[in-house]
N, C-alpha and C positions, 0 to 999 in steps of 0.2 A: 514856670508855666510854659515857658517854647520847648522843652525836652517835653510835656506832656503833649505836644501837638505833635510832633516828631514822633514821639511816640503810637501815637494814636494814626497818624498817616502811614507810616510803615506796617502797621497791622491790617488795616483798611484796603491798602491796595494789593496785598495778593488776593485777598477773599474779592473785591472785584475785578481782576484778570482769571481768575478762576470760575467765576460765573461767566463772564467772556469768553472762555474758553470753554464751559458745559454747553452755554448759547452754539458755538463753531460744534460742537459735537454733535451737538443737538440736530442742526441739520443735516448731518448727513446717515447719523443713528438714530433709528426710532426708539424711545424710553418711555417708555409708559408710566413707570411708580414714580411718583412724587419724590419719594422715600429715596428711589436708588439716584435719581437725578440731585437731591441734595447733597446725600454721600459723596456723588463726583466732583461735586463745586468744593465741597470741603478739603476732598482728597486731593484735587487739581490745586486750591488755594496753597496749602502747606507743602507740598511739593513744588510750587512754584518760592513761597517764600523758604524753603529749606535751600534749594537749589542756588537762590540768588544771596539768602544769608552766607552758605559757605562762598562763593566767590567774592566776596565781600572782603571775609575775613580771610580769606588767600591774598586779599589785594590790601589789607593792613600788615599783613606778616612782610608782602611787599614794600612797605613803607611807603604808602598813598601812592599806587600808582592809578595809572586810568582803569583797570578792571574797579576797584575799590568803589571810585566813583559812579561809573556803569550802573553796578551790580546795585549801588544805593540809590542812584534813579531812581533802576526798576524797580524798589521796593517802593518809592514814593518818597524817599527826602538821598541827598546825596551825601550823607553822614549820619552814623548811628547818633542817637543820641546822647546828651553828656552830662549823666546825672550828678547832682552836689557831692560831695561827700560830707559825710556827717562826724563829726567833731566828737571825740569820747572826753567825758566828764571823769574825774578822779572819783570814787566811789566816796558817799556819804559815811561818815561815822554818826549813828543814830544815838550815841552815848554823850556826843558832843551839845547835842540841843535839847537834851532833859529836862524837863520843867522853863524852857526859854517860848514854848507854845503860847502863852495866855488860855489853854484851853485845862477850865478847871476840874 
């Protein structure tokens, strides 16, 4: 459950520093279309988490240095997340349990 919070805060905070940043535009640009001011939030969001994901992952190639950490602030947590790994099962032999069902 906390790689799903982590997860969810690092998506969360470019898309609000990118409305932050439409807001900072906003004043000094006049935009009229709804339409094209949402575009920018979106566009400003993903270039902002684009931007900060690659130094991130420049700063793991580094082997945790302070850009790594930085770069994971800004996204909203100071480490990617760190999903489970999932365990693979031997495949079943369906010839094994023939008639062992009770279903008659």
């Amino acid at each position: 459950m906390p790689a799903l919070f982590v997860s969810f805060m690092r998506t969360v905070v470019p898309f609000v520093v990118g409305w932050l940043l439409t807001l900072a535009v906003r004043a000094g640009i006049e935009i009229d279309s709804a339409t094209v001011t949402g575009a920018v939030t979106v566009g400003l969001g993903v270039a902002y988490y684009a931007v900060f994901r690659l130094l991130e992952w420049v700063g793991e190639r580094l082997r945790g240095t302070a850009l790594q950490t930085v770069a994971g602030v800004l996204l909203g947590w100071a480490r990617p997340p760190a999903y489970p790994k999932w365990e693979t099962l031997e495949p079943v032999d369906p010839a094994a349990y023939t008639g062992q069902t009770g279903i008659g």
